[in-house]
mmCIF file of the N, C-alpha and C atoms, coordinates in Angstrom:
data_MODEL
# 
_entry.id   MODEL 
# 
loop_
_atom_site.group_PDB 
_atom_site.id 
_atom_site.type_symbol 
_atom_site.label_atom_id 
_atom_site.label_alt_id 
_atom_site.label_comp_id 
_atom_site.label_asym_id 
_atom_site.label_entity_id 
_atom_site.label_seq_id 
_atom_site.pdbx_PDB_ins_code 
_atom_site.Cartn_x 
_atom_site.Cartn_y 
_atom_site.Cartn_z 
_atom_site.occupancy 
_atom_site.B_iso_or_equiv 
_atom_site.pdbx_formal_charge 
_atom_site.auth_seq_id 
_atom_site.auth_comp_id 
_atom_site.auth_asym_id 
_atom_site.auth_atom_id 
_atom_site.pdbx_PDB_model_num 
ATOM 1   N N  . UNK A 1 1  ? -58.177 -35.781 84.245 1.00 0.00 ? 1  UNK A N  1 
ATOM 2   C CA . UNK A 1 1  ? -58.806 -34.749 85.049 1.00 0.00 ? 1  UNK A CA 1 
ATOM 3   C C  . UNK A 1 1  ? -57.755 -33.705 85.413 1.00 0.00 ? 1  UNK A C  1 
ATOM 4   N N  . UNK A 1 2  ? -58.089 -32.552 85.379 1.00 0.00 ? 2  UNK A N  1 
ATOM 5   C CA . UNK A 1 2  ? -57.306 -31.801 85.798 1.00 0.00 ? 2  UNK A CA 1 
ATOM 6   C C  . UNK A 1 2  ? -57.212 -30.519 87.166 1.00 0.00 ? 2  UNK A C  1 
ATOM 7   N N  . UNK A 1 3  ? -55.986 -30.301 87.540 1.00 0.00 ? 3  UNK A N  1 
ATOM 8   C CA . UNK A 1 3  ? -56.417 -30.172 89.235 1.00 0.00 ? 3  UNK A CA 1 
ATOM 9   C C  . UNK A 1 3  ? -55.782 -28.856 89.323 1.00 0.00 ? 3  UNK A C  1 
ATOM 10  N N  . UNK A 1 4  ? -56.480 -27.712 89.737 1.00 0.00 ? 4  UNK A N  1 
ATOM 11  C CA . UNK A 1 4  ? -55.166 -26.765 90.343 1.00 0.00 ? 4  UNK A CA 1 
ATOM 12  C C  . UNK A 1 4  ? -55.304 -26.192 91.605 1.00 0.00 ? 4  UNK A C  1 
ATOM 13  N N  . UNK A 1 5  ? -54.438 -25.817 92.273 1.00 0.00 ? 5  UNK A N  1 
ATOM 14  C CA . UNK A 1 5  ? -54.343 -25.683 93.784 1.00 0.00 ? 5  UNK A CA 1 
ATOM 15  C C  . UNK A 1 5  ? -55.427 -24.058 93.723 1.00 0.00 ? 5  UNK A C  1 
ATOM 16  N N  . UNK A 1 6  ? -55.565 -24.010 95.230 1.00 0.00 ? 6  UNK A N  1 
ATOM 17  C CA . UNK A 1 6  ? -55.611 -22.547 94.943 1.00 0.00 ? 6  UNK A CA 1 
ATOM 18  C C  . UNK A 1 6  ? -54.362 -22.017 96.158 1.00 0.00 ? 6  UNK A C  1 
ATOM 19  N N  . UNK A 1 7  ? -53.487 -22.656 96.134 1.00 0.00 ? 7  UNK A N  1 
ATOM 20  C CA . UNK A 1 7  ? -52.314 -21.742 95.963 1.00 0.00 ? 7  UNK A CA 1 
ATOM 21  C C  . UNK A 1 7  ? -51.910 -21.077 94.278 1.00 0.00 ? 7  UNK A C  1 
ATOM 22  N N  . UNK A 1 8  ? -52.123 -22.024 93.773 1.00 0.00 ? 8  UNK A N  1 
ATOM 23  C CA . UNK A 1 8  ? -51.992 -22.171 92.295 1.00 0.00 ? 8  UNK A CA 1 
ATOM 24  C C  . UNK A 1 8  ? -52.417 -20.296 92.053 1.00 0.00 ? 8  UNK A C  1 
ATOM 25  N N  . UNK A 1 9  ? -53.847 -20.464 92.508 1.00 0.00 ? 9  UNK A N  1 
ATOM 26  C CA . UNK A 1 9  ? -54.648 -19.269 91.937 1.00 0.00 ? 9  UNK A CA 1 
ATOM 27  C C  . UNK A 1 9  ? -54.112 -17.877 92.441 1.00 0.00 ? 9  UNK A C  1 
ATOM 28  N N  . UNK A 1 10 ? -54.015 -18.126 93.731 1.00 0.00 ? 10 UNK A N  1 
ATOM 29  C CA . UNK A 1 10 ? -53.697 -17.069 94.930 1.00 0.00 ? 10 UNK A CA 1 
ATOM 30  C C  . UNK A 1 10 ? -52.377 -16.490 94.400 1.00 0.00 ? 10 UNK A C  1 
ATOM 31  N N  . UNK A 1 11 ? -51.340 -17.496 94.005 1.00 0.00 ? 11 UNK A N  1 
ATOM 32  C CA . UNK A 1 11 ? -49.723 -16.681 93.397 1.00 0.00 ? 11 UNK A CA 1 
ATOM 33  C C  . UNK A 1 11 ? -50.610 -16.239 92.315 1.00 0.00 ? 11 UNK A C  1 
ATOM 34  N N  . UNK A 1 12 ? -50.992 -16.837 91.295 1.00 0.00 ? 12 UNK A N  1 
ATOM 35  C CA . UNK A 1 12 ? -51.442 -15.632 90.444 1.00 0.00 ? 12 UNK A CA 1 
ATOM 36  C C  . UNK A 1 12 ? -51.721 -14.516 90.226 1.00 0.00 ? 12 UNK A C  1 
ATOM 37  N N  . UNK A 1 13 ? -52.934 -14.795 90.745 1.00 0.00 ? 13 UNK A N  1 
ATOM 38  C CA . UNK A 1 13 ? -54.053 -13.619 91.225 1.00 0.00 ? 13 UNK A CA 1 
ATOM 39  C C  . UNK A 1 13 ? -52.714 -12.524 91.930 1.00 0.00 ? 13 UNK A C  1 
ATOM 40  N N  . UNK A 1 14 ? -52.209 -12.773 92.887 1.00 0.00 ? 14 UNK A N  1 
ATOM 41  C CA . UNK A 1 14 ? -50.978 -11.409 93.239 1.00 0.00 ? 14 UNK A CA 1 
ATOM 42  C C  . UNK A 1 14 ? -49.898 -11.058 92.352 1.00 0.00 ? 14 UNK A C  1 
ATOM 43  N N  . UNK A 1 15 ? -49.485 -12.008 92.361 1.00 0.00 ? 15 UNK A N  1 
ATOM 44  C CA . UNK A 1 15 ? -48.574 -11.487 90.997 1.00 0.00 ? 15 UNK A CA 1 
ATOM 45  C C  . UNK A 1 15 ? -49.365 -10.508 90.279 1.00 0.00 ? 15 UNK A C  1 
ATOM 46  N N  . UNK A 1 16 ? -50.346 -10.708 89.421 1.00 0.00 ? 16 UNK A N  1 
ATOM 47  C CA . UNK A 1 16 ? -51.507 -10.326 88.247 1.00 0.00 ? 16 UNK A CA 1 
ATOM 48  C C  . UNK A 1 16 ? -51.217 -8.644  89.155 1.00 0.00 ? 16 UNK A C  1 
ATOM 49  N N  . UNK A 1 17 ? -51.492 -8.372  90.571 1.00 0.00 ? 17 UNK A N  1 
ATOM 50  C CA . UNK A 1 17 ? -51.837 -7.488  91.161 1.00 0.00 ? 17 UNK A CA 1 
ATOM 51  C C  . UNK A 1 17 ? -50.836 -6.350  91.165 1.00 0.00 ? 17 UNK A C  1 
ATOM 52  N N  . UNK A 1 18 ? -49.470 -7.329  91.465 1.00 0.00 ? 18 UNK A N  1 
ATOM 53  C CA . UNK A 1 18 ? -48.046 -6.456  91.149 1.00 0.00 ? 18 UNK A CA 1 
ATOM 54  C C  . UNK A 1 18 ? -48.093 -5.968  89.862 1.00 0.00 ? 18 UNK A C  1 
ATOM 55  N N  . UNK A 1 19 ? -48.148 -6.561  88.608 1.00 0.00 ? 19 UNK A N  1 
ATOM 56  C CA . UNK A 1 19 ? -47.676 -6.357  87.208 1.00 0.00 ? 19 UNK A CA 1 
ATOM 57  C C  . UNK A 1 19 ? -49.135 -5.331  86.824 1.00 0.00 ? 19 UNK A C  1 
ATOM 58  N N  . UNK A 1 20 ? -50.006 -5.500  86.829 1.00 0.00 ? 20 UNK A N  1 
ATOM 59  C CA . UNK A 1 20 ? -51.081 -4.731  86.082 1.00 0.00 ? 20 UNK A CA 1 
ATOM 60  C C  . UNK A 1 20 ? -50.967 -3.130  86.655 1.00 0.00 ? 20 UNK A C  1 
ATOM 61  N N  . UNK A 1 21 ? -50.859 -2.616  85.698 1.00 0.00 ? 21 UNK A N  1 
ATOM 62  C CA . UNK A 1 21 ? -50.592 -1.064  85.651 1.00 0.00 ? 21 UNK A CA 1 
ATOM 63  C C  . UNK A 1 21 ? -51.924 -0.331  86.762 1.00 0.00 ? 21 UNK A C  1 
ATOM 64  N N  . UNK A 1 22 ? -51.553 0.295   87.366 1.00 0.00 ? 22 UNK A N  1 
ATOM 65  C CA . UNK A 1 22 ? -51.895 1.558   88.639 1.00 0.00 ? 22 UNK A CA 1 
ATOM 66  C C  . UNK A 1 22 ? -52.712 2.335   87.799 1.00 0.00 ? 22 UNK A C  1 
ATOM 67  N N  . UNK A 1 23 ? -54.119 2.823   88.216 1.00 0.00 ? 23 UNK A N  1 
ATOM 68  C CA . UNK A 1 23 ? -54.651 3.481   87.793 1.00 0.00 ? 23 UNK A CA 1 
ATOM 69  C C  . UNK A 1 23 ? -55.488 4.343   89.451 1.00 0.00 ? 23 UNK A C  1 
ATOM 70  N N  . UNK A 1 24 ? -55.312 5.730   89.223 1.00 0.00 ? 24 UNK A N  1 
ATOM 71  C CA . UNK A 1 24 ? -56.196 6.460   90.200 1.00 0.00 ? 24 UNK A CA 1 
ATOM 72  C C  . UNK A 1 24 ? -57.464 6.505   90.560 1.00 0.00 ? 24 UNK A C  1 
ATOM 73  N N  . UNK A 1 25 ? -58.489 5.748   89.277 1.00 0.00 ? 25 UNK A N  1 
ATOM 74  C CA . UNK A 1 25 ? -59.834 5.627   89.306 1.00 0.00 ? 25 UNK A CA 1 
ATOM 75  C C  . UNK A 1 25 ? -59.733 4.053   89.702 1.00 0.00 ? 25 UNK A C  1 
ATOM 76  N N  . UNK A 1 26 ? -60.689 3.926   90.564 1.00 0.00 ? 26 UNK A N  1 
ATOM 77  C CA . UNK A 1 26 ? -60.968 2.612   91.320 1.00 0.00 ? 26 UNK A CA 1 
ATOM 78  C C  . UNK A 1 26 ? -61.217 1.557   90.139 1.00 0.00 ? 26 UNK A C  1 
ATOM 79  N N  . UNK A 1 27 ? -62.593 2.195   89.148 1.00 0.00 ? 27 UNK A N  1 
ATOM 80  C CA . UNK A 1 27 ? -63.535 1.534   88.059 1.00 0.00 ? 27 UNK A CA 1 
ATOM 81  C C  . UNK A 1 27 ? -62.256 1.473   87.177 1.00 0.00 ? 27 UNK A C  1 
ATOM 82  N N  . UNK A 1 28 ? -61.717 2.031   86.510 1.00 0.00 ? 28 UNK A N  1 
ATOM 83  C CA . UNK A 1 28 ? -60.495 1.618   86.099 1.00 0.00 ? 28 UNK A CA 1 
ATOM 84  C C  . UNK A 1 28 ? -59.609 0.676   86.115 1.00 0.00 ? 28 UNK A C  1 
ATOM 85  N N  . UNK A 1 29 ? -59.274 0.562   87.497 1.00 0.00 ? 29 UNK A N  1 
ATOM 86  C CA . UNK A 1 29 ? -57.781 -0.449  88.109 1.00 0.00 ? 29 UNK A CA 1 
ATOM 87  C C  . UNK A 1 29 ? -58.997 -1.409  87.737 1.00 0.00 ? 29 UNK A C  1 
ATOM 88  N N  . UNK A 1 30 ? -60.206 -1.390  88.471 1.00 0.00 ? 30 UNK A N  1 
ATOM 89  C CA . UNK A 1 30 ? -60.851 -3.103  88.405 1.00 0.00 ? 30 UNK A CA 1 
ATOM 90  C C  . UNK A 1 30 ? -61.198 -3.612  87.251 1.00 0.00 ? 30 UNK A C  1 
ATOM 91  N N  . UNK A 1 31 ? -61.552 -2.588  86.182 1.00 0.00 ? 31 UNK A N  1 
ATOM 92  C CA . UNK A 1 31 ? -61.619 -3.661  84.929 1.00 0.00 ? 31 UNK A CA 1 
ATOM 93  C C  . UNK A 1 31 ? -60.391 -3.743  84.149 1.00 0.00 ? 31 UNK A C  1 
ATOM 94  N N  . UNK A 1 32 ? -59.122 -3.151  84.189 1.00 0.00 ? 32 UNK A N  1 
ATOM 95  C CA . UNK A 1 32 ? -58.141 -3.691  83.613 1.00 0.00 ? 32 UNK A CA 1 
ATOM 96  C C  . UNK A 1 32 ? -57.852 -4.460  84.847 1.00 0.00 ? 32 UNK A C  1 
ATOM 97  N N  . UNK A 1 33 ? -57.845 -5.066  85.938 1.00 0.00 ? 33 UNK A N  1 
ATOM 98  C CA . UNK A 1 33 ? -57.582 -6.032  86.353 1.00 0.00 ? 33 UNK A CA 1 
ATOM 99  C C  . UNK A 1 33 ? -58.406 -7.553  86.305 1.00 0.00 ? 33 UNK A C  1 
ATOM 100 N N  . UNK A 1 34 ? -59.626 -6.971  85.857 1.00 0.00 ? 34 UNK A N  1 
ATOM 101 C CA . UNK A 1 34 ? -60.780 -8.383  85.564 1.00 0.00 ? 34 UNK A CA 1 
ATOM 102 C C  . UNK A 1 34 ? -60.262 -8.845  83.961 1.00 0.00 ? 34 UNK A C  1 
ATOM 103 N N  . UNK A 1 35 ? -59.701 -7.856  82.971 1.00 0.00 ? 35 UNK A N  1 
ATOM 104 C CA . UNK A 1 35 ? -59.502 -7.788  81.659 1.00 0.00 ? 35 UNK A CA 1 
ATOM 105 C C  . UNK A 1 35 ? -58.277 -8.835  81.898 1.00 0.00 ? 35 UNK A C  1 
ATOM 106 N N  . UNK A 1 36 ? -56.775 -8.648  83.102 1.00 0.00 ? 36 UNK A N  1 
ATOM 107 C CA . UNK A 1 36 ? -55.182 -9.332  82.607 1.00 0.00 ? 36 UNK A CA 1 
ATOM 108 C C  . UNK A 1 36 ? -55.886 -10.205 83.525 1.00 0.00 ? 36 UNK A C  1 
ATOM 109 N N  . UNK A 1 37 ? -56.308 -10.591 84.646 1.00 0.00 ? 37 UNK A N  1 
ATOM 110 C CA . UNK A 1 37 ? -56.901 -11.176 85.119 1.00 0.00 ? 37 UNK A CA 1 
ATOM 111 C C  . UNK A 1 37 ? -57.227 -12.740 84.278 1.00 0.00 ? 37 UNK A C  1 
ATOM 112 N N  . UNK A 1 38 ? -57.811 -12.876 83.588 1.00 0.00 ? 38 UNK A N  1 
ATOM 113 C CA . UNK A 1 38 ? -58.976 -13.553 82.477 1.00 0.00 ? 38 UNK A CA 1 
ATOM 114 C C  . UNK A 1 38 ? -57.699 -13.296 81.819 1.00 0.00 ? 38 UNK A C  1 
ATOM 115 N N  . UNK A 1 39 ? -57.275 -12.820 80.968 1.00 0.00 ? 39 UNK A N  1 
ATOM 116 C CA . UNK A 1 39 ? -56.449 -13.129 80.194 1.00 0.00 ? 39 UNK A CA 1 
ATOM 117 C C  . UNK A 1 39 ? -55.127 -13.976 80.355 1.00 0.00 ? 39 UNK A C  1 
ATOM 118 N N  . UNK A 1 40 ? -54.503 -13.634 81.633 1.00 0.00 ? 40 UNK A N  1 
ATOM 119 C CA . UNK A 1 40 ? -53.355 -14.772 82.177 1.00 0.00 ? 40 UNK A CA 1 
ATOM 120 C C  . UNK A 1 40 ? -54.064 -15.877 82.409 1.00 0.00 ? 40 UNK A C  1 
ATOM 121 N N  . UNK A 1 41 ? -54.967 -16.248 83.384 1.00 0.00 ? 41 UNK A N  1 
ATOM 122 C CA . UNK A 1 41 ? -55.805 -17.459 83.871 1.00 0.00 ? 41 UNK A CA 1 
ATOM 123 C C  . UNK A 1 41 ? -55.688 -18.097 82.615 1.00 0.00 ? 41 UNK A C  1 
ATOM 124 N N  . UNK A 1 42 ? -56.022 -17.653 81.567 1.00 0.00 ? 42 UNK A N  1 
ATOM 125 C CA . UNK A 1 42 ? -56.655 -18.694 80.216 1.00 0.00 ? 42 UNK A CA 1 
ATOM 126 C C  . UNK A 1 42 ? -55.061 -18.904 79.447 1.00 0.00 ? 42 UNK A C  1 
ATOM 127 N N  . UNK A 1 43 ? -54.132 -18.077 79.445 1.00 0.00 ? 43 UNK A N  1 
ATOM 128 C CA . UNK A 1 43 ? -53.196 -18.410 78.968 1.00 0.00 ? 43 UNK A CA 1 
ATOM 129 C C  . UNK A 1 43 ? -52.294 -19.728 79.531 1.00 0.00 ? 43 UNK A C  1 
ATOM 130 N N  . UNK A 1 44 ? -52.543 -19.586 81.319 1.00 0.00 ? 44 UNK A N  1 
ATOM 131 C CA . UNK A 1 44 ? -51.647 -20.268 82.000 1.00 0.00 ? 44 UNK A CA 1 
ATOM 132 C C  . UNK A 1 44 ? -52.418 -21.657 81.989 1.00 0.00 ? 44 UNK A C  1 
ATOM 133 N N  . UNK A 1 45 ? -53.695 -21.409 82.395 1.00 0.00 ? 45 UNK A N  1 
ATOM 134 C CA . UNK A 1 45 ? -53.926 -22.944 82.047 1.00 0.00 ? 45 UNK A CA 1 
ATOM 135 C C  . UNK A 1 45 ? -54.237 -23.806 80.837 1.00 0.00 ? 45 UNK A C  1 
ATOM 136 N N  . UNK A 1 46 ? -54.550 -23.080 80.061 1.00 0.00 ? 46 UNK A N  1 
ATOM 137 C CA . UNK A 1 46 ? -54.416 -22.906 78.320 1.00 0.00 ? 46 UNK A CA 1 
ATOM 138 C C  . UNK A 1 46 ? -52.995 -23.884 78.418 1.00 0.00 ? 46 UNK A C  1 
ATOM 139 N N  . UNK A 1 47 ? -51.912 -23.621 78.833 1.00 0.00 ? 47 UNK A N  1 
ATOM 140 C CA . UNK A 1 47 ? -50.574 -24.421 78.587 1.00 0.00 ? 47 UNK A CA 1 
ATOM 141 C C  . UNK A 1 47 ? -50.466 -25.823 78.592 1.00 0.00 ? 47 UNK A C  1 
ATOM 142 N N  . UNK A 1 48 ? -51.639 -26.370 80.149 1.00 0.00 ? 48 UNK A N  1 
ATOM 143 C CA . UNK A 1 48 ? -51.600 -27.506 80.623 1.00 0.00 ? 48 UNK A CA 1 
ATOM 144 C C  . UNK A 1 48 ? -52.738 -28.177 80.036 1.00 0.00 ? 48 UNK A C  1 
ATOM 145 N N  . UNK A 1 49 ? -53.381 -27.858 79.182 1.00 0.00 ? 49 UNK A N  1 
ATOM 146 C CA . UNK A 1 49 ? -55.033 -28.390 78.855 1.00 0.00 ? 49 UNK A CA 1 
ATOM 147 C C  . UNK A 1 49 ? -54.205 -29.059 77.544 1.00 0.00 ? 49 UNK A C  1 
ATOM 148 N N  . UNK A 1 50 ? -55.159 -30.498 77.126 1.00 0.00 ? 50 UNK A N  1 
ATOM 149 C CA . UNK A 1 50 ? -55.349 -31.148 76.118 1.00 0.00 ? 50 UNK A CA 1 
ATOM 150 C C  . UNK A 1 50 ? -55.705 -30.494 74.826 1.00 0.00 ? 50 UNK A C  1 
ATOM 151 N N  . UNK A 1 51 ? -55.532 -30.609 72.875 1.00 0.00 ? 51 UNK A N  1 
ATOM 152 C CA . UNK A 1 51 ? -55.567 -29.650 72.443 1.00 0.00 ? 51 UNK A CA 1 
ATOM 153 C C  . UNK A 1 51 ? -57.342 -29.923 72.609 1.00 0.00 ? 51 UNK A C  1 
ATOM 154 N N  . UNK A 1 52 ? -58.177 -31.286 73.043 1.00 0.00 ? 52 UNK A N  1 
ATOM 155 C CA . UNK A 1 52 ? -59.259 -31.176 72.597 1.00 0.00 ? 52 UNK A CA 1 
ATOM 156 C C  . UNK A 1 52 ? -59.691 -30.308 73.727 1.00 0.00 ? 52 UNK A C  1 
ATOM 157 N N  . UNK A 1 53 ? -59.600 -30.508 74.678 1.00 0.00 ? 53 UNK A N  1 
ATOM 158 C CA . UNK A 1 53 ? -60.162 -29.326 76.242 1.00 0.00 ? 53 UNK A CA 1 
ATOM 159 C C  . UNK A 1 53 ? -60.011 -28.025 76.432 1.00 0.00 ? 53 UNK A C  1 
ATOM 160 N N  . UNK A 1 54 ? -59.255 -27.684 75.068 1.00 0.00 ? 54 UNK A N  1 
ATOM 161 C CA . UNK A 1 54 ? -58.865 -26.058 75.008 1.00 0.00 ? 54 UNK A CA 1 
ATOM 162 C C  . UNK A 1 54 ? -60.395 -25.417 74.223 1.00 0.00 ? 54 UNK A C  1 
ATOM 163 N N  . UNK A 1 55 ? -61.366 -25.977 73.540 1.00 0.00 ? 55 UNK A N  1 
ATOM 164 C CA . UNK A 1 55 ? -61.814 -25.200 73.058 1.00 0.00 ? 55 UNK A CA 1 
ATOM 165 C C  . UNK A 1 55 ? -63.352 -25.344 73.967 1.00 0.00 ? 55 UNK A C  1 
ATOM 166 N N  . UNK A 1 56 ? -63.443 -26.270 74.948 1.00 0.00 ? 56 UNK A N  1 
ATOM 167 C CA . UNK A 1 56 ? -64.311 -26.548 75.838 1.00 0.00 ? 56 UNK A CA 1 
ATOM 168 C C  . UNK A 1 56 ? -64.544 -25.235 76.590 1.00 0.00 ? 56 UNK A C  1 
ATOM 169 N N  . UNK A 1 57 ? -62.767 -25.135 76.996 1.00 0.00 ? 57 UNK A N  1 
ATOM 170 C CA . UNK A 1 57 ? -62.263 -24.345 78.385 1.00 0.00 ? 57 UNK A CA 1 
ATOM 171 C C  . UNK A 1 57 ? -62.618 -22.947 77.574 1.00 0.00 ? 57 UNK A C  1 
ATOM 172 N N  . UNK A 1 58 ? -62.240 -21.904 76.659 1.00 0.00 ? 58 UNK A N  1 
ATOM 173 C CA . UNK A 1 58 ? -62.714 -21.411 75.972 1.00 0.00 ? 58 UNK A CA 1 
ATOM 174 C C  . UNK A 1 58 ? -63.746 -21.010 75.735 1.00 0.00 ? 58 UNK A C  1 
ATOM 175 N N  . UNK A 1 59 ? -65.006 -21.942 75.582 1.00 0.00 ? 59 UNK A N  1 
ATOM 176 C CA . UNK A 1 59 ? -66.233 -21.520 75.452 1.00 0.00 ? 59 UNK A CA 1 
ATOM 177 C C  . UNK A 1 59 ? -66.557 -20.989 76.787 1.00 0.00 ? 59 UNK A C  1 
ATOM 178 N N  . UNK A 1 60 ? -66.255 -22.200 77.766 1.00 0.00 ? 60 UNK A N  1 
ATOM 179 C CA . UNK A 1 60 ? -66.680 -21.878 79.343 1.00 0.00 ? 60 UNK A CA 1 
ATOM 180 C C  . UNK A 1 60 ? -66.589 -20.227 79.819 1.00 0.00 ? 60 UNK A C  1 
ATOM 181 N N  . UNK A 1 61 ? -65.347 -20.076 79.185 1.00 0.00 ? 61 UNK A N  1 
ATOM 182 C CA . UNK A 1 61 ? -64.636 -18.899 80.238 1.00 0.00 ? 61 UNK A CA 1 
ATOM 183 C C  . UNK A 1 61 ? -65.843 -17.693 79.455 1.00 0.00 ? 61 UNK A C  1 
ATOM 184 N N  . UNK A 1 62 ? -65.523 -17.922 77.556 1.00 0.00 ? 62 UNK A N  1 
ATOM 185 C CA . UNK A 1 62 ? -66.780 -17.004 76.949 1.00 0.00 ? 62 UNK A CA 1 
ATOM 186 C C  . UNK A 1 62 ? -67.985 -17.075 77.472 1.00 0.00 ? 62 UNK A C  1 
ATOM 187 N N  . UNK A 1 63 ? -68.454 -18.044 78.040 1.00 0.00 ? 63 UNK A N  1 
ATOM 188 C CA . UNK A 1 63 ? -69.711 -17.712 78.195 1.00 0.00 ? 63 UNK A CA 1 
ATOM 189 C C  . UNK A 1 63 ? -70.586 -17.337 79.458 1.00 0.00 ? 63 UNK A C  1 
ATOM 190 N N  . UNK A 1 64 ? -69.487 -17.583 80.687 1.00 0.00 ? 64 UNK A N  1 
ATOM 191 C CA . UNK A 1 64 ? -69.264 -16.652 81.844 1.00 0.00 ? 64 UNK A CA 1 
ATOM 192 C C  . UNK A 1 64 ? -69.117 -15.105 81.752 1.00 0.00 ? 64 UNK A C  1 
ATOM 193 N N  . UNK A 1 65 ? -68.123 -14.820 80.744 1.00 0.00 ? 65 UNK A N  1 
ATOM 194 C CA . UNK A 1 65 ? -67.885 -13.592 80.673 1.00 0.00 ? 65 UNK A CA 1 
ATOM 195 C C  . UNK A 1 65 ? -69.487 -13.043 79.996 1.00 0.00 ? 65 UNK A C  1 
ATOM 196 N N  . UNK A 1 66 ? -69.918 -13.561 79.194 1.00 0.00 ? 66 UNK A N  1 
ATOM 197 C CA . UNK A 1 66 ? -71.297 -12.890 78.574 1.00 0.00 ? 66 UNK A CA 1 
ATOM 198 C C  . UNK A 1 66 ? -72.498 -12.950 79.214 1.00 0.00 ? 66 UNK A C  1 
ATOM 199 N N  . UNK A 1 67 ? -72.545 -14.148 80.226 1.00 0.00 ? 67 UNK A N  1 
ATOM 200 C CA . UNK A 1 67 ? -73.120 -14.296 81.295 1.00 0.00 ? 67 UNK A CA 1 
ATOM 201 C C  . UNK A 1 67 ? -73.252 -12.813 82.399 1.00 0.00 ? 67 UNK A C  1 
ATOM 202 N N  . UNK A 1 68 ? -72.481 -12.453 82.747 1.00 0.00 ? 68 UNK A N  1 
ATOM 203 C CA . UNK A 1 68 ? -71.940 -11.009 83.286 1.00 0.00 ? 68 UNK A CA 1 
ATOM 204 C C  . UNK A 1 68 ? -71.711 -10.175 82.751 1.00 0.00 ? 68 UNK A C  1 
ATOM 205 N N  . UNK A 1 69 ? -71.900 -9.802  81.816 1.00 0.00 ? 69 UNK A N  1 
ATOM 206 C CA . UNK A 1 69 ? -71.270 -8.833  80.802 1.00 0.00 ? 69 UNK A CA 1 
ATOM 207 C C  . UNK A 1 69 ? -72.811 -7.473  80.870 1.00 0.00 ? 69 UNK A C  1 
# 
């Protein structure tokens, strides 16, 4: 089973906030931040996942995103 804090999330998520490039349009900053956002999340825990739980985790995250999309 696998566990992550949400301190875990929270350093992320700010960090993510420092590094992702400044934009003057609001709609802007928020979808390149929903875009590195989703993209670090899946990388970082992507590291710690089993190779069989990677393509689980994967679908999940795809099919949230299309879910909302």
């Amino acid at each position: 089973m696998y566990q992550y804090s949400l301190e875990y999330f929270m350093k992320q998520f700010k960090r993510r906030l420092e590094l992702t490039e400044k934009k003057e349009k609001i709609q802007e900053r928020i979808e390149l931040l929903i875009n590195d956002l989703t993209e670090s999340f899946y990388f970082n825990i992507c590291r710690g996942l089993f190779e069989k739980d990677k393509l689980l985790y994967s679908f999940m995250i795809a099919s949230k995103i299309k879910l909302y999309d």
